[in-house]
N, C-alpha and C positions, 0 to 999 in steps of 0.2 A: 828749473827742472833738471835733475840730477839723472843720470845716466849709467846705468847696473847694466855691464854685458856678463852673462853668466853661463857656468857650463863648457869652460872653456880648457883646453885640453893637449892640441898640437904646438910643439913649440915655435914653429916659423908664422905659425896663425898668433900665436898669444901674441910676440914682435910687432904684427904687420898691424891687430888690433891697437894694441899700447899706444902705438904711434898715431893713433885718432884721439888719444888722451882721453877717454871712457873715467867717469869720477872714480865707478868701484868695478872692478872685476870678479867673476866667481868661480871658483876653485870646489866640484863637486868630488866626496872622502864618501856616498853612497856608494859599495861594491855592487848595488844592483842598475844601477843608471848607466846607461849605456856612454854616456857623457864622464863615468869615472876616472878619476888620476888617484894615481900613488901619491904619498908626502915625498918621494925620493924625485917624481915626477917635473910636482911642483918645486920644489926647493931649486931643481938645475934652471926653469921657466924666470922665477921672479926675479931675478938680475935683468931682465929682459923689460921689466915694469918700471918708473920712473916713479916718484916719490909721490907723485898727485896724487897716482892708484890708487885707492883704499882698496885692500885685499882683503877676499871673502871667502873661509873655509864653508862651504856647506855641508850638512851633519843632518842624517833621519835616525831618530829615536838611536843616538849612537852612547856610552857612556860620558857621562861626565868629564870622568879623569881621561879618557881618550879624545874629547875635546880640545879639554885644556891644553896635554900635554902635543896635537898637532900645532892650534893657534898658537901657543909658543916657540915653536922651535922656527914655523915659521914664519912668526911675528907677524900674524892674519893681526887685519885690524877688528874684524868681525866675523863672529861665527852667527852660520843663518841656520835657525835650529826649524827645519822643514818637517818636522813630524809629529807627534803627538807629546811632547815633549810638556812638562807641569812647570810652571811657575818657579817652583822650589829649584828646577833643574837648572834656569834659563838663572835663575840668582846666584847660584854656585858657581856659574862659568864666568858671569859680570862681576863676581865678587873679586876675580882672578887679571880684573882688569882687560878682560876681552870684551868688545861692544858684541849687543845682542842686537841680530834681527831676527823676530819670531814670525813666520808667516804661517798662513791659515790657507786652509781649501775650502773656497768659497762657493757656494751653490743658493741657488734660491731662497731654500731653506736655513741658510745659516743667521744664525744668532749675532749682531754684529757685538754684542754687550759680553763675549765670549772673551772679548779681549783686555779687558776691565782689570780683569785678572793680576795679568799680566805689563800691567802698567811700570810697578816698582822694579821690573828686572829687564828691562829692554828698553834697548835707544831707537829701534825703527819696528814698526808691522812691516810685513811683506803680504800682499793678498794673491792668492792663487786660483786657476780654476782646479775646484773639485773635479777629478780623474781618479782613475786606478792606479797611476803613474804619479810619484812626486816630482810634479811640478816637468818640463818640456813637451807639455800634450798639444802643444799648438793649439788650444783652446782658449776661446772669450770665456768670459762671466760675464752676469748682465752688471754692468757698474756703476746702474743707477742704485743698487744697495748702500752702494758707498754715502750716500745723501742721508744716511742714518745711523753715521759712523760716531761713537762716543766719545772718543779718547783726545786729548792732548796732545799726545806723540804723534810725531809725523809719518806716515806709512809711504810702501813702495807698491806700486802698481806692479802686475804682472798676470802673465796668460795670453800667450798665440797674439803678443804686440809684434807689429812686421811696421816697410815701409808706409804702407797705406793706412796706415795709423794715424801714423801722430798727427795730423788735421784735429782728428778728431780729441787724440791726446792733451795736445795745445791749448781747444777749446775748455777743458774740461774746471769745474773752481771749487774745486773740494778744496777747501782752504788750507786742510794738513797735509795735501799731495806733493810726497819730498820728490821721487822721482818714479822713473819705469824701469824694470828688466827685461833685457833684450833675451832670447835666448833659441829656441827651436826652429820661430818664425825667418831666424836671416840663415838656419844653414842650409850647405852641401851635402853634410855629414852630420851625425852625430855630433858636437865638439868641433866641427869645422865651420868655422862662419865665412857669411860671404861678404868680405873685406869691404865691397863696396856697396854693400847693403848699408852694412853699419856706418859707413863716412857719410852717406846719403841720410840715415837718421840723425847722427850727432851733427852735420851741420844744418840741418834744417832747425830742431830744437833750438842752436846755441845761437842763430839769427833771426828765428822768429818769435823766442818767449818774450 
């Protein structure tokens, strides 16, 4: 079980996380997220990350070539393309040698065959709860949906996951569930995690899976 802390923001916080060795980190470039960082932001941060990190630009309905040209400069190993973003879009960015995660906002209603799509241009799902907000609503989905999940590709859990979770996370055997993202549920702040939240989840996961 793979471990995404995401939305992450302060620099003596990104440091204090790093050093829990977290698989992938995330790095949100929405100017509307209250969780936002500059590229100048992150660029001074990621010397602070250690080569395990897989780093994660996140991007809502943002241009293409403003993608690319972020995930490169700062060598993001994946851009998580969080909005309503097409197929054709999420292929252009993978074409450029950046991994793709494409996450959905998930509700009752959602179609899980939505993702089918989107098969040829993405290396993970991310699933989210459907909110007004992308993606930090400290909300469940119900994820029993997930038991009618189509795809091949391995996808990433997410939505209002805190410590009192992962019991239940652990148990769970979607058989393509790569990992979860940490994010609203452990902070202080916006962007400010609580250091010992996070050590409390990633050592429980990496001694009980």
């Amino acid at each position: 079980m793979k471990i995404k802390i995401c939305g992450m923001k302060h620099p003596d916080n990104i440091r204090e996380i790093a050093a829990l060795a977290p698989d992938m980190m995330g790095f949100i470039f929405y100017a509307q997220s209250p969780r936002y960082v500059s590229v100048e932001e992150v660029e001074a941060a990621l010397p602070l990350l250690t080569d395990t990190i897989q780093r994660v630009g996140v991007f809502v309905n943002e241009l293409p070539e403003k993608v690319i040209e972020i995930c490169t400069r700062l060598q993001l190993n994946y851009a998580q393309l969080h909005g309503n973003e097409i197929p054709q879009i999420a292929a252009s960015i993978r074409n450029k040698g950046i991994g793709i995660i494409k996450a959905f906002k998930v509700d009752d209603a959602f179609d899980m065959n939505t993702v089918l799509a989107y098969e040829e241009s993405t290396d993970f799902f991310l699933f989210d709860t459907n909110t007004a907000q992308h993606g930090g609503s400290g909300k469940k989905f119900n994820w029993s949906i997930l038991n009618t999940y189509p795809s091949a590709k391995p996808f990433i859990l997410s939505g209002g996951i805190g410590v009192d979770d992962i019991e239940e996370v652990l148990n769970l055997t979607f058989p393509k569930l790569y990992g979860i993202d940490i994010n609203s549920k452990i902070e202080l702040l916006p962007g400010l995690k609580d250091v010992q939240q996070a050590k409390n989840i990633i050592t429980k996961i990496r001694t009980e899976q």
